[in-house]
DSSP file (Angstrom, degrees, kcal/mol; ACC not computed):
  #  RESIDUE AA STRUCTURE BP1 BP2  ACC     N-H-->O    O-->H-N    N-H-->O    O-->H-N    TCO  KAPPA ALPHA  PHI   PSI    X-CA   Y-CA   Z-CA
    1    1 A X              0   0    0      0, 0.0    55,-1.2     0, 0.0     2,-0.4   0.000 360.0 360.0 360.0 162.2   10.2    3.6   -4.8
    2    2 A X  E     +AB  55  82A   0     80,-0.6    80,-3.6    53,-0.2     2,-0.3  -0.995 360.0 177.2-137.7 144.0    8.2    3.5   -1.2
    3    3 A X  E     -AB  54  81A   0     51,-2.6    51,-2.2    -2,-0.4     2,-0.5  -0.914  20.6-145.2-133.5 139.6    4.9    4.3   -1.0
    4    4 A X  E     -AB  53  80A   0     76,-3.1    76,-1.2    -2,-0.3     2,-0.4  -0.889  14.5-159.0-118.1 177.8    2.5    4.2    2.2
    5    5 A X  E     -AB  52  79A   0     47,-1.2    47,-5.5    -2,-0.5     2,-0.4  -0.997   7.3-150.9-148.8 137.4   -1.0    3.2    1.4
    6    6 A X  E     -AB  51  78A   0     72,-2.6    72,-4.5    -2,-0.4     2,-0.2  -0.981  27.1-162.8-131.0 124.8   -4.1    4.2    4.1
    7    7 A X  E     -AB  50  77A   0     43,-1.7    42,-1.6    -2,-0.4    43,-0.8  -0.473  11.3-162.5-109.5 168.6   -6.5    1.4    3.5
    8    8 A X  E     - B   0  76A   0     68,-0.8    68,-4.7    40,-0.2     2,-0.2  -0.851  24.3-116.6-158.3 144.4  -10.3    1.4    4.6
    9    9 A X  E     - B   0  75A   0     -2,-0.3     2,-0.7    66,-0.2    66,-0.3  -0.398  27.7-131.2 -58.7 117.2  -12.3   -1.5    4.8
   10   10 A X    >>  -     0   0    0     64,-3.6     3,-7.2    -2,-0.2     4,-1.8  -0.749  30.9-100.3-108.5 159.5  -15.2   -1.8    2.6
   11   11 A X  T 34 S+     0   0    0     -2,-0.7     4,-0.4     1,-0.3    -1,-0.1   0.657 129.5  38.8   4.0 -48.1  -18.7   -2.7    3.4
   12   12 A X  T 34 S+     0   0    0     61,-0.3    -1,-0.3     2,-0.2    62,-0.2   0.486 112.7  56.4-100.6  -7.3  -17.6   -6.6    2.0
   13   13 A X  T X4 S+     0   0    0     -3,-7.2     3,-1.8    61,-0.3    -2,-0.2   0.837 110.8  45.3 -99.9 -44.0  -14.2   -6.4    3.6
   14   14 A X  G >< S+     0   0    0     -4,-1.8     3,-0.6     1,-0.3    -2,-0.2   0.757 109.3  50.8 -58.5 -19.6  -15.9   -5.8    6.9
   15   15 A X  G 3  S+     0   0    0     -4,-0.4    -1,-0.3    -5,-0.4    -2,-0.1  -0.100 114.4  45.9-121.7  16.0  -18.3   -8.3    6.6
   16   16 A X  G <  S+     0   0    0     -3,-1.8    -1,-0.3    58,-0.1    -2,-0.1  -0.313  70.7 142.8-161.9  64.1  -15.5  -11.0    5.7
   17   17 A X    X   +     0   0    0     -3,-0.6     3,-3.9     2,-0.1    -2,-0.1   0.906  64.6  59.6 -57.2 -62.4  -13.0  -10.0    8.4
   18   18 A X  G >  S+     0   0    0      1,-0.2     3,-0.7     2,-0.1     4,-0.3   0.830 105.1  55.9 -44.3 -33.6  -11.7  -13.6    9.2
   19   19 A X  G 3  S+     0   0    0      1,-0.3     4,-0.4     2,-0.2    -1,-0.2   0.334  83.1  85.7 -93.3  12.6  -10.7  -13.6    5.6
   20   20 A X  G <> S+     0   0    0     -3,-3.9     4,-1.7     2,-0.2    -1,-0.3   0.551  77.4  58.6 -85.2 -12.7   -8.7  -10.7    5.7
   21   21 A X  H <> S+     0   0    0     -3,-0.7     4,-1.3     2,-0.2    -1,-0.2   0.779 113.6  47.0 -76.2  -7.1   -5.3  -12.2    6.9
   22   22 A X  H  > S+     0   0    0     -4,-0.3     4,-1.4     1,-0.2     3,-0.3   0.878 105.4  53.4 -74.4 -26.0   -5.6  -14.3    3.5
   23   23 A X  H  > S+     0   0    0     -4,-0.4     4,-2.5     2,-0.2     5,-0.3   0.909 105.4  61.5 -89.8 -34.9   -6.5  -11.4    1.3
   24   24 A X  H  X S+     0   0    0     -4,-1.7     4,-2.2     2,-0.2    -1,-0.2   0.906 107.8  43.6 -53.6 -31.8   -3.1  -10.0    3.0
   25   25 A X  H >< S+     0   0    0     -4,-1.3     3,-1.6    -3,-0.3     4,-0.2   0.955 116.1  42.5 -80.8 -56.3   -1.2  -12.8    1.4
   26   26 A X  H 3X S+     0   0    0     -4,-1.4     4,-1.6     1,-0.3    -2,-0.2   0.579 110.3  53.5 -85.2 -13.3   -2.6  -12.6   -1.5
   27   27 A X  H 3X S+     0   0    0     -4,-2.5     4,-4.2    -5,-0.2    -1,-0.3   0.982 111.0  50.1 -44.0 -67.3   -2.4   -8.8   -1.4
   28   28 A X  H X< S+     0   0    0     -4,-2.2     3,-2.9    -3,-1.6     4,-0.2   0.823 110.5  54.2 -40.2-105.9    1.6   -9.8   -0.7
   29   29 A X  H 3> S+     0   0    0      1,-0.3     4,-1.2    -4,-0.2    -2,-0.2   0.448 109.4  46.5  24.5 -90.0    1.2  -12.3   -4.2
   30   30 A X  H 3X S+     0   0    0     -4,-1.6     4,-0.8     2,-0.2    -1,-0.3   0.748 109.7  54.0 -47.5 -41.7   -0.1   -9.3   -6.3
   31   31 A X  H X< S+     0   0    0     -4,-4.2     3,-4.6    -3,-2.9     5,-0.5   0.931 108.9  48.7 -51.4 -79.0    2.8   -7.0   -5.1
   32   32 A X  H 3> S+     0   0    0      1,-0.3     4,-0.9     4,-0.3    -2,-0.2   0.627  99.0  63.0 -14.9 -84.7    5.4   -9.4   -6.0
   33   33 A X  H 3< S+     0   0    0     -4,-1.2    -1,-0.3     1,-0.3     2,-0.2   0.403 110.8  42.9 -24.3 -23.4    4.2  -10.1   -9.5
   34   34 A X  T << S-     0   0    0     -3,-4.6     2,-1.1    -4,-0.8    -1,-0.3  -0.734 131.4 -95.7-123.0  58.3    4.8   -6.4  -10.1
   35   35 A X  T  4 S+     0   0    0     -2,-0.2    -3,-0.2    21,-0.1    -2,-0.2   0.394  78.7 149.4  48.8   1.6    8.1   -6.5   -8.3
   36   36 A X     <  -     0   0    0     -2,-1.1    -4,-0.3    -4,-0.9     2,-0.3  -0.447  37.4-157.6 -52.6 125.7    6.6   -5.3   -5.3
   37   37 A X  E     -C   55   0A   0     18,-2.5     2,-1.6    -6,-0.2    18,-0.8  -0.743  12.7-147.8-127.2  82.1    7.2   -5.8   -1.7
   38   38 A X  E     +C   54   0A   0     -2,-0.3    16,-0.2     1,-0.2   -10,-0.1  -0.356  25.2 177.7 -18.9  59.3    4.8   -5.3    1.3
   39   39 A X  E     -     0   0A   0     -2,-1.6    -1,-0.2    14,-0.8    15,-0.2   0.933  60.9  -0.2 -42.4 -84.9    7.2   -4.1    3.8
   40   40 A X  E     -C   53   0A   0     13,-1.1    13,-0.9     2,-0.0     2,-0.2  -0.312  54.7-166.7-120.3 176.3    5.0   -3.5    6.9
   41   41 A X  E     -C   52   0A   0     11,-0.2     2,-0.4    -2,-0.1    11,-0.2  -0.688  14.3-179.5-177.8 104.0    1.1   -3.8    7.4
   42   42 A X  E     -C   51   0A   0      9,-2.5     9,-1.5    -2,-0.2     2,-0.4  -0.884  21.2-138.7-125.3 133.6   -0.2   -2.1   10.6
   43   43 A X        -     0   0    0     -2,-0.4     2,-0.3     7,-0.2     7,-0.3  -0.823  36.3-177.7 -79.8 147.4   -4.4   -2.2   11.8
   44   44 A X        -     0   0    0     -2,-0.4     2,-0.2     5,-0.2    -2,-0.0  -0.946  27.2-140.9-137.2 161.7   -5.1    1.2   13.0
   45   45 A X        +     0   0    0     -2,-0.3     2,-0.5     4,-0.0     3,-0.3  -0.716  65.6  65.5-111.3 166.8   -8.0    3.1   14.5
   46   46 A X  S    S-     0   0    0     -2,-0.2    -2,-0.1     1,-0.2     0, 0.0  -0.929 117.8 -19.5 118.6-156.2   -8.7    6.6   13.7
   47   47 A X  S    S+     0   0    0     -2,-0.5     2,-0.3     2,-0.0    -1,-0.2   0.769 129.5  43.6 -83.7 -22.1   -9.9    7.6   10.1
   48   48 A X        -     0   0    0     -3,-0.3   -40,-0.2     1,-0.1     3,-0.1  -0.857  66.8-140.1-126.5-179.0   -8.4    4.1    8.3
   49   49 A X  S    S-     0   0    0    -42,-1.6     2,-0.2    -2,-0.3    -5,-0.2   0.345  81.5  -0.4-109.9  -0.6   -8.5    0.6    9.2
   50   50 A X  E     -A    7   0A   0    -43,-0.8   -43,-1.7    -7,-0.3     2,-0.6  -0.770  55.6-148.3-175.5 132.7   -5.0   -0.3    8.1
   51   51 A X  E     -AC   6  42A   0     -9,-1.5    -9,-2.5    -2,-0.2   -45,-0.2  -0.872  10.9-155.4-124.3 164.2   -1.9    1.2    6.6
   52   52 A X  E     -AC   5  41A   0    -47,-5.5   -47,-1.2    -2,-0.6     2,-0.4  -0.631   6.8-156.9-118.4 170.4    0.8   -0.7    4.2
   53   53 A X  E     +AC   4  40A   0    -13,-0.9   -13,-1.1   -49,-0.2   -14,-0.8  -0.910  35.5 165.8-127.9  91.1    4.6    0.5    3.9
   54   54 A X  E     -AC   3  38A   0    -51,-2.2   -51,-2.6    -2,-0.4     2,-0.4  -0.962  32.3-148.9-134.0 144.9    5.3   -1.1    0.3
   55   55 A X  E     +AC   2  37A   0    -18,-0.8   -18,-2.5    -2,-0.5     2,-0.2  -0.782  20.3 175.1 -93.6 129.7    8.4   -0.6   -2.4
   56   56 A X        -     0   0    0    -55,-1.2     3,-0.1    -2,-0.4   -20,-0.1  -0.728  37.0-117.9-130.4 175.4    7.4   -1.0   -6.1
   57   57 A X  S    S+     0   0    0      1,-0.4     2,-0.3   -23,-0.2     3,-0.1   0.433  89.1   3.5-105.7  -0.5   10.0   -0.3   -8.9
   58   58 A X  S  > S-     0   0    0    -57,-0.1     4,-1.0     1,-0.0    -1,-0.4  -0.889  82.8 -96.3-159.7 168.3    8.2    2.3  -10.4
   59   59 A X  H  > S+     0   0    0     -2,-0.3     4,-2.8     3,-0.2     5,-0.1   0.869 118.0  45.6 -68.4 -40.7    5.1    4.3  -10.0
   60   60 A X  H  > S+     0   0    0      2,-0.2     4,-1.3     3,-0.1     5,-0.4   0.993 108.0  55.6 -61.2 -58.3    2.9    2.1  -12.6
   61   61 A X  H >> S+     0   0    0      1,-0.2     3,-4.8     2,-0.2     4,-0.7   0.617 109.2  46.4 -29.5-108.7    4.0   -0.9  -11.2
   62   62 A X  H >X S+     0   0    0     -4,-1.0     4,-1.8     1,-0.3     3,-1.5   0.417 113.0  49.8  13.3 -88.9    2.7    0.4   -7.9
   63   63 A X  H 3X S+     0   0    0     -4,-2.8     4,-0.5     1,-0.3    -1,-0.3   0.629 108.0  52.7 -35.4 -17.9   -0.6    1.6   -9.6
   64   64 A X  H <X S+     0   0    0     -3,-4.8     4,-1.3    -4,-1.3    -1,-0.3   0.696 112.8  47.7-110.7 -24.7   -1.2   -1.9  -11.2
   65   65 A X  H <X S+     0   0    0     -3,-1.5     4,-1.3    -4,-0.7    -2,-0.2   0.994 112.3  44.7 -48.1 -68.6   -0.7   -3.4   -7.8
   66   66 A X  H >< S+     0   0    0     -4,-1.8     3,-4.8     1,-0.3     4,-0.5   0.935 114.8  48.7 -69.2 -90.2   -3.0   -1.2   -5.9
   67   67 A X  H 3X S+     0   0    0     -4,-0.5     4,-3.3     1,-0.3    -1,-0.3   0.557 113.2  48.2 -25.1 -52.5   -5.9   -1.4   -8.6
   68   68 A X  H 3< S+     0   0    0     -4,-1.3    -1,-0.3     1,-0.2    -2,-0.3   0.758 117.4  42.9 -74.5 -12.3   -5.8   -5.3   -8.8
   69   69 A X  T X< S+     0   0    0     -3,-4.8     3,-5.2    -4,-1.3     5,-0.2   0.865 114.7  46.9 -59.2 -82.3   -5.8   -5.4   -5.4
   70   70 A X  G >4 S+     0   0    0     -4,-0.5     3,-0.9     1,-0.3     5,-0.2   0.879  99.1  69.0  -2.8 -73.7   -8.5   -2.8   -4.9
   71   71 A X  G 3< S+     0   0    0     -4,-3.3    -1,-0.3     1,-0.3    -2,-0.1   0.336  76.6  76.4 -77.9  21.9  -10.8   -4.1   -7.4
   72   72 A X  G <  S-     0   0    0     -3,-5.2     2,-2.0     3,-0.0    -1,-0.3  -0.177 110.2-123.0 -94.1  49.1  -11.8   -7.8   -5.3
   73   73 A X  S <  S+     0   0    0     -3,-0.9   -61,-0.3     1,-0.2   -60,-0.2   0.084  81.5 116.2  78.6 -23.8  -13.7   -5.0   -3.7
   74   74 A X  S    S+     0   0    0     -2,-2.0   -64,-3.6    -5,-0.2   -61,-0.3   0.657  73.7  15.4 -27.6 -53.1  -12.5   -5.4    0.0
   75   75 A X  E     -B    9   0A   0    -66,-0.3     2,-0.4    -5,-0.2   -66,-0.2  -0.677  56.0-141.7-128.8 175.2  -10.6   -1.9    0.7
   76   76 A X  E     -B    8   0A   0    -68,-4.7   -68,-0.8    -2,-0.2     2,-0.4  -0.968  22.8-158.7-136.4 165.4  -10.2    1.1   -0.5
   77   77 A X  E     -B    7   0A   0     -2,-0.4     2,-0.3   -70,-0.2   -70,-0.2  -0.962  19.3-160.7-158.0 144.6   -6.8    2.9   -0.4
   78   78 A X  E     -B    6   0A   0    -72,-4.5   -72,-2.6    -2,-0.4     2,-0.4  -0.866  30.3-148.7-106.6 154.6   -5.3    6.5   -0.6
   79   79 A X  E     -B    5   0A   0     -2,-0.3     2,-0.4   -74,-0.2   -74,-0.2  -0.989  16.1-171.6-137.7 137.0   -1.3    6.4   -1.6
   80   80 A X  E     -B    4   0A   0    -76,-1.2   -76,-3.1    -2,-0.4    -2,-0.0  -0.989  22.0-131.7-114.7 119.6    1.4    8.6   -0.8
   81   81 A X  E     -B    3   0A   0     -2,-0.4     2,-0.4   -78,-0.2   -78,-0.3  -0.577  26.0-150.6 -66.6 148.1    5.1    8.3   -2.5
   82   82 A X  E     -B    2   0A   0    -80,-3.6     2,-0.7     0, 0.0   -80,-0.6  -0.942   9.9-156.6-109.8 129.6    7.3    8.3    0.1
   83   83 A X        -     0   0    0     -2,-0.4   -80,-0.0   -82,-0.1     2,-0.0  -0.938  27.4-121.2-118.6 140.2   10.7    9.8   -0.5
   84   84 A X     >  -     0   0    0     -2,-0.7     4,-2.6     1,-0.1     5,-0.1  -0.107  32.9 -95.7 -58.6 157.6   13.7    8.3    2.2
   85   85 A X  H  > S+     0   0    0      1,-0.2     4,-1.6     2,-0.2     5,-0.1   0.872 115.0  54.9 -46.8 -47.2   15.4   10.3    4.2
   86   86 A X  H  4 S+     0   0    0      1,-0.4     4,-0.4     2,-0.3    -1,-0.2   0.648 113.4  35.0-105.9 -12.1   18.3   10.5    2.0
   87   87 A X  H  > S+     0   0    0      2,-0.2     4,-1.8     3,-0.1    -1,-0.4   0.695 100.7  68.2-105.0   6.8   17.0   11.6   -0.8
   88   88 A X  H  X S+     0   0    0     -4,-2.6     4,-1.5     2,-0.2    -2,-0.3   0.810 111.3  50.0 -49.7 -44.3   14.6   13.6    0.8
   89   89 A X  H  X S+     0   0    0     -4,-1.6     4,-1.8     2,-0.2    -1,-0.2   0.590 107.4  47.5 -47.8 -34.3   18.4   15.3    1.6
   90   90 A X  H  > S+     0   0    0     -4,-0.4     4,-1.7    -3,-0.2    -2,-0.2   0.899 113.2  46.6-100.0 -78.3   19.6   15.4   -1.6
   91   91 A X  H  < S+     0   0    0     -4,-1.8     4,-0.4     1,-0.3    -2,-0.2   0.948 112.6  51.1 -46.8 -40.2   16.4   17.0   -3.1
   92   92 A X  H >< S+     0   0    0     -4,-1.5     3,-1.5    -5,-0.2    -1,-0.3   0.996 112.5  49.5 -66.9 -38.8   16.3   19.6   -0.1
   93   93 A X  H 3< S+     0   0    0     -4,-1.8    -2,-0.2     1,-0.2    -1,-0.2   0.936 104.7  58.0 -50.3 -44.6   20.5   20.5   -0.9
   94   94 A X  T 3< S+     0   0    0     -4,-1.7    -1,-0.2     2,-0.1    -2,-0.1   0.406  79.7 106.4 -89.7   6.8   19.8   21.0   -4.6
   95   95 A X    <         0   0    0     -3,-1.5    -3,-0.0    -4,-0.4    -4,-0.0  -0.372 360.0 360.0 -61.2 168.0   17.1   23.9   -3.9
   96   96 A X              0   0    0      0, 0.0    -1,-0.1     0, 0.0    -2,-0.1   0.468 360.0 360.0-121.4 360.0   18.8   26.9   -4.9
């Protein structure tokens, strides 16, 4: 499953910026363990401070990522399942 995740910084993640490309691996770390992959990892400006591209094998996994990430307090994160193009296809044929 692909998920995107629109991250915001918090109060302690700003105020320990240099130590954010390590909290990325170890962000990267936490995915794995749950079978997880951190495809892409983009800074942006605008309403968040970063968005992720990540694959989990299911939707808890995925949840059990995000919260233990989440909770050393750094970010905050909204998540969207992402469905691929081709079954995004498949779901739109089978409408009746």
């Amino acid at each position: 499953m692909h998920y995107i995740i629109l991250g915001k910084y918090t109060e302690e993640g700003i105020k320990n910026m240099k130590d954010s490309p390590k909290r990325l691996e170890a962000a990267q770390k936490v995915a794995n363990s749950f079978g997880g992959e951190i495809k892409h990892f983009y800074l942006t400006m605008g309403r968040f401070d970063f968005v992720s591209i990540v694959e989990a094998p299911s939707n808890e996994a995925a949840m059990k990522a995000i919260i233990t990430i989440a909770s050393a307090g750094a970010i905050t994160t909204e998540t969207l399942v992402a469905i691929p193009t081709e079954e995004y296809k498949e779901l739109v044929k089978a409408l009746p």
